[in-house]
N, C-alpha and C positions, 0 to 999 in steps of 0.2 A: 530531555534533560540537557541542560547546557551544559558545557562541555569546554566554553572561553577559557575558563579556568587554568586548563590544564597547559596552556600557553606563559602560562604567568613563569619567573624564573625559578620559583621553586622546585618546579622539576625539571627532571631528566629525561631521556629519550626513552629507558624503560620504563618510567613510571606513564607515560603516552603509553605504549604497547598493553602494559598491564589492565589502564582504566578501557583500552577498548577489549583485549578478551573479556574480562568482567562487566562489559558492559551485554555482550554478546552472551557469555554465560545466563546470566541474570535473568535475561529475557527471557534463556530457553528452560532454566530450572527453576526460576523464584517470580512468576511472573502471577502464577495462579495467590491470591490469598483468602485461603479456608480456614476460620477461624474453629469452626466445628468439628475439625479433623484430629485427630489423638496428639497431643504437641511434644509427647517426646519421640513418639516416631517420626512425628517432622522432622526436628532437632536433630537424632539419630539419620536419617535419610542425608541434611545438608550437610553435616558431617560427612558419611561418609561418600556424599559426591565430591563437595570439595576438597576432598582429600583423594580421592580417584583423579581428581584431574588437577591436581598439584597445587592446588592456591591455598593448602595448607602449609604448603614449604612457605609461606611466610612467615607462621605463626613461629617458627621458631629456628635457632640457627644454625649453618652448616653440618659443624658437628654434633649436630642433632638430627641430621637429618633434613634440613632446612634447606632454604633456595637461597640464600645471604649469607656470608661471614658473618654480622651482628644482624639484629632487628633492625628492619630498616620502616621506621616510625611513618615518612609520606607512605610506604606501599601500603601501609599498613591501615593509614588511614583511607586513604581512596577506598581501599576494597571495603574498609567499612562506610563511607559514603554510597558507594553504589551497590551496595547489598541491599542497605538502608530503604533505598529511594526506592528499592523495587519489593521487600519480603525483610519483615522486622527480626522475625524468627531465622534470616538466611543471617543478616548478619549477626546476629545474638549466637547463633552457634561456632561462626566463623571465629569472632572477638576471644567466646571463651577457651576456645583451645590454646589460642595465647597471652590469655589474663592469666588461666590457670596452670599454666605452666611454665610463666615467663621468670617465676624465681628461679626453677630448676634453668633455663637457660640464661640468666645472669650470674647465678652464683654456682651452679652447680658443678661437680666434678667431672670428668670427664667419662667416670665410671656410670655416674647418675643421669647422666645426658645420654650414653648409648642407653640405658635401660628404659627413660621414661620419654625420652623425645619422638623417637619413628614412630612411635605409634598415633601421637598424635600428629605427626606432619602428613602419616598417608592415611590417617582417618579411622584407622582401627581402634584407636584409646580415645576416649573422651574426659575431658582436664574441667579440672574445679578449682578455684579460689574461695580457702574458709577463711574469712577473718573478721566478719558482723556475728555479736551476738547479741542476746537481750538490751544488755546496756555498753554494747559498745560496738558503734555502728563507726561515724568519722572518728569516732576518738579509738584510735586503733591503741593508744597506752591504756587503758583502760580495758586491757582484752582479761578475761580471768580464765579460762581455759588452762590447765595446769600440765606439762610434762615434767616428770619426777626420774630421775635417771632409778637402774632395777640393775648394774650391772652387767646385763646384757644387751638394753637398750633403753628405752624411755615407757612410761607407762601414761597414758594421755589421759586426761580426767576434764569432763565440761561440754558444752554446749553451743554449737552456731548456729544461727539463724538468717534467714533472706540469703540463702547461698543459692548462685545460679549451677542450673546440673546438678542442684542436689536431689540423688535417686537414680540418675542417670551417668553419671560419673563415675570411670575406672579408677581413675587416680583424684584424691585431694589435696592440694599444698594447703598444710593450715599452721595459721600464726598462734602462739602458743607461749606462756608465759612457765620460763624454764628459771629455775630459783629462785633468790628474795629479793633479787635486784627492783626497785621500785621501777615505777613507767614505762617507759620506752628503754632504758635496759637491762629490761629484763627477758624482755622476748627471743624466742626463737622459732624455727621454721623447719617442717616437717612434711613429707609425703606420706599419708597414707592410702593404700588401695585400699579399694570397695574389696566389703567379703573378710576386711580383718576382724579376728573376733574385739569384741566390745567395741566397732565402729555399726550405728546403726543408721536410719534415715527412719523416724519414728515421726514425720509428718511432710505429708506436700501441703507449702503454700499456695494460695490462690491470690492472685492481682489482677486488674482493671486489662491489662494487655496478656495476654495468657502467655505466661514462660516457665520455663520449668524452672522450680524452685523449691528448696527442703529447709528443712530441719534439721539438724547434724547432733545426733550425743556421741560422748566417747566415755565408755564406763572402763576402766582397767583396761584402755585398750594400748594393746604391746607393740610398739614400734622400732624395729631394728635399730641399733647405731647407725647404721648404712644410711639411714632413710632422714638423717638431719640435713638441712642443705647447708652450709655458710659454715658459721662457727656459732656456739651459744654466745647467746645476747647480741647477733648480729639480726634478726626477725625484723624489728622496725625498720633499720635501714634497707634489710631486701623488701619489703612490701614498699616502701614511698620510692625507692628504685623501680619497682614492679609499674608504681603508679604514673611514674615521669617517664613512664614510655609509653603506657596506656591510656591516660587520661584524658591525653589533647584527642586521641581514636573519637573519645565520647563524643567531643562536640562535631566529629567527622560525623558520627552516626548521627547526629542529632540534623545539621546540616541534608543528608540525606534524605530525613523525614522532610525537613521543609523545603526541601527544591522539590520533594513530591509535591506539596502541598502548595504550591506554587504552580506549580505546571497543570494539577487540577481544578485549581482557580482561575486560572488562564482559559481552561476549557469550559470551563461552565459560563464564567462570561463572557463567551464569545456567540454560546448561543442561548444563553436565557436572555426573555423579553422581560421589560416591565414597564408597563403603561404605554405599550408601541415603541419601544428603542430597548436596543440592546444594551444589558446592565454594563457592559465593557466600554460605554459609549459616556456615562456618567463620569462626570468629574470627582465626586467622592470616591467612587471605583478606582479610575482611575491613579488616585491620592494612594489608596490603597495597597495598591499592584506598586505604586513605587517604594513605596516603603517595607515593603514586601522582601524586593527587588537587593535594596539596600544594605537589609538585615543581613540576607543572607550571604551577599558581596564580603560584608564587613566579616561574618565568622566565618568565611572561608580564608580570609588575610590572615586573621588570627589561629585558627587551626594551623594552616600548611605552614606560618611563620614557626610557630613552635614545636610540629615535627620537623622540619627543616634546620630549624637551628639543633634539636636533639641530633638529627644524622650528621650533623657538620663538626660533633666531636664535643659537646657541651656537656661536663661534668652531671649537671643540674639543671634543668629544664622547668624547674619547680612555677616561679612565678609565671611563665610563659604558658606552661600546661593548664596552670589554673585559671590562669584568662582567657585561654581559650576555650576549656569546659564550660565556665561560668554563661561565659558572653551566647556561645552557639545553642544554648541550650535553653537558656531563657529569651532568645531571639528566635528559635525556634519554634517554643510554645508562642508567643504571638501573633508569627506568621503563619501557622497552621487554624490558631484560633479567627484570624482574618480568613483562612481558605472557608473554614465550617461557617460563619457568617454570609460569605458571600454564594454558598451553596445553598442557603436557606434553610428551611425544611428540611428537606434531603440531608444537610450535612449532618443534622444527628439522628438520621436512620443506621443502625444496625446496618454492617455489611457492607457503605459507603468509605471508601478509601479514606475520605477527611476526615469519617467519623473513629476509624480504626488510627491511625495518626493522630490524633488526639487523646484518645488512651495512652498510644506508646511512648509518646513523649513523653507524659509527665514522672515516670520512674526516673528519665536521665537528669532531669534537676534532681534527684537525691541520691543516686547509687556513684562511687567513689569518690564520695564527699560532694555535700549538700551545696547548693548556691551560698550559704552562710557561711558555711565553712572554708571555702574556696574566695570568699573576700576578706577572712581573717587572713589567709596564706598571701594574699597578695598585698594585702595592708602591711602585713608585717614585714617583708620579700621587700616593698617598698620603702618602707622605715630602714629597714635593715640597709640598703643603700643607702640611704640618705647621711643616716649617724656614720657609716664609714668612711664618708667621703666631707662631711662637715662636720662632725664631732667632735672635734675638739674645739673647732672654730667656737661651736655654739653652745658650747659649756663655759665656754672662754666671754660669752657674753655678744662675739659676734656678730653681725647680721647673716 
C-alpha cells in the first residue's frame, strides 16, 4: 500500500504513528476475508478488538472516554482507509461506532456522554445511526417517524430501514420528527437502547456485500426525557453536523477499496502472460494503471483536504465533505472496475479480492447521500458563494 501520502502536509506526526500501528494491526486481525463466516460475529469480534486495543478512542471524545478533546476527522479517516484496504467489515464496524454515536458526542450532555460513550470507545456497546426509512433516505426532512412528548418522556411511533447494526446494536441515535414543525424543523434526536419495550428489529436486510443491516419499528415505544440529545427541533442540524464529520470518512473508505484494487492489479499484471508478453508490458495496461494511479491521487487530495480543513476549526465543512464523498467514490468504482477487467476471468470469480471490492463499493455511492444528491449540495454551496459575493452586482445588471 503506498503510503507517500502520509508525507503530504496535511498531517501531523501522530497521524504517521497512527496509519503505521493500523497498518500493523490490520495485517494481524483483518487480513483473512471469509465471506462465508457469520457477519455479525465478525462485526462483533472487530468491535471488540478494536476497542481492546484502543483505536476505538477515536471514534469518540475525551470526555467520553475517547483518545481526542474533539473528533479528529484525518485520524478518523486514515483508520478508515486502512481498515478499508485490508477487511470491508473491519472498517464498517470501526466507522459505525462513530457514525452512531457521533450525535451523542457533538451535542450531548455531559451526563449523556459518560453513560453512552465508554462503552463504545472500549468496545463493550455497539452504536447505530437510524435515520433512512421507506421514503426517506437523503431526504432526511422528510423522516415521518413520530415522538409525541407522554409527560414523562416521548412515546416513539414509525419505522427505519437500511440501518447499519441494525439487530446487533446496544444503543440507537434515531432522528425523529417531534411536533407540527413542517421539514427540517421539526426533527429531533433520540437514543434508544436495544431491549426497550416497543423497539423491535422485525427484519435483517440482505445486500450484495454482506453487512449487517435491519429494519427498525417503534410501536408505543417509551423514551425517557433523559434520552433527547440537543434540544427539540434541533435533529436536522445534529445529523448534517453528524455528516460533516463523517462523510469525507466515506470517500476515505472508498479510497481504501481502490488502493486495494490497485495494488491487486499491479500484481496480476506483472505476472499474467498474453500472447508471450506480460499484460503490464502493454501500453493499454499500461494507460490503464495510470489512470488508476491518478484517480486515486486526486481523492486522497480531496478527502484529507476536507478532514483537514474540518480539524482546522471550520464551522462547516458541508461542500468540501461532499466533494469529497462524491469524487472518491465514484473514482473508486472505476478504478476497481479497471482492477476486475484487467484480472480477467478471475476478477468475477467468487472469493477473488477484486471481485469482493466490487460489491463493496457500490453501497458507498448511495449510503449518506447519494452521488445525486451530493452534487445538489455542492451545486448549491457553490451558487450560494457566488450570489454572496456578486449579488448584488448581478442583480444590478452587472457583469
Amino acid at each position: 500500500m503506498d503510503r507517500s501520502y502520509l508525507n503530504w502536509p496535511f498531517f501531523e506526526e501522530h497521524h504517521r504513528r497512527l496509519a503505521a500501528c493500523l497498518q500493523d494491526w490490520a495485517a494481524k486481525h483483518a487480513a483473512h476475508h471469509d465471506e462465508d463466516a457469520d457477519i455479525d460475529d465478525v462485526c462483533r469480534g472487530f468491535v471488540r478488538q478494536l476497542g481492546k486495543d484502543g483505536f476505538l478512542g477515536l471514534t469518540v471524545p475525551r470526555d467520553g472516554g475517547g483518545l481526542n478533546e474533539v473528533l479528529d476527522v484525518r485520524a478518523l479517516a486514515l483508520a478508515r482507509e486502512i481498515l478499508a484496504y485490508h477487511h470491508g467489515l473491519a472498517d464498517f464496524a470501526f466507522v459505525m461506532q462513530g457514525l452512531g454515536s457521533g450525535p451523542i458526542s457533538l451535542f450531548g450532555t455531559p451526563e449523556q456522554k459518560r453513560r453512552w460513550l465508554p462503552g463504545v470507545a472500549n468496545g463493550s456497546k455497539i452504536a447505530a445511526l437510524a435515520m433512512s426509512e421507506p421514503d426517506a433516505g437523503s431526504d432526511v426532512a422528510n423522516v415521518s417517524t413520530v415522538a409525541v412528548p407522554d409527560g414523562q418522556g416521548f412515546r416513539l411511533n414509525g419505522v427505519k430501514t437500511w440501518i447499519s447494526n441494525g439487530g446487533i446494536a446496544d444503543q440507537y441515535t434515531v432522528i425523529a420528527r417531534l411536533g407540527d414543525a413542517p421539514g427540517t424543523k421539526g426533527l429531533a434526536c433520540f437514543v434508544v437502547e436495544a431491549g426497550t419495550p416497543g423497539f423491535s428489529v422485525p427484519e435483517r436486510i440482505d445486500v450484495m456485500a454482506p453487512h449487517p443491516l435491519g429494519r427498525l419499528e417503534f410501536r408505543d415505544c417509551v423514551i425517557p426525557a433523559g434520552n433527547l440529545i440537543g434540544r427539540p427541533g434541533e435533529g436536522f442540524k445534529i445529523a448534517m453536523s453528524n455528516l460533516d464529520v463523517f462523510r469525507s470518512t466515506v470517500g476515505a473508505a472508498a479510497l481504501g477499496f481502490a488502493r486495494r484494487a490497485l495494488d491487486e492489479a499491479l500484481r496480476r499484471v506483472h505476472v499474467r502472460k498474453v500472447f508471450d508478453q506480460k499484460l503490464a508490458d502493454y501500453q493499454l495496461t499500461q494507460a490503464r494503471i495510470a489512470d488508476m494511479a491518478t484517480e486515486i491521487d486526486a481523492s486522497a487530495l480531496l478527502v484529507y483536504r476536507a478532514a483537514w480543513t474540518k480539524d482546522r476549526g471550520a464551522d462547516r465543512v458541508t461542500r468540501e465533505a461532499s466533494m469529497a464523498k462524491m469524487y472518491a467514490t465514484e473514482a473508486a468504482q472505476r478504478v476497481i472496475d479497471a482492477a476486475v477487467q484487467l484480472w480477467g476471468g478471475l476478477g468475477v470469480t467468487r472469493g477473488v479480492m477484486v471481485e469482493s471490492l466490487y460489491r463493496e463499493i457500490r453501497a458507498l455511492r448511495i449510503y449518506e447521500g447519494t452521488t445525486e444528491v451530493n452534487k445538489l449540495v455542492i451545486a448549491g454551496q457553490t451558487y450560494a458563494a457566488y450570489m454572496a459575493e456578486n449579488g448584488a452586482a448581478s442583480e444590478g445588471g452587472a457583469p
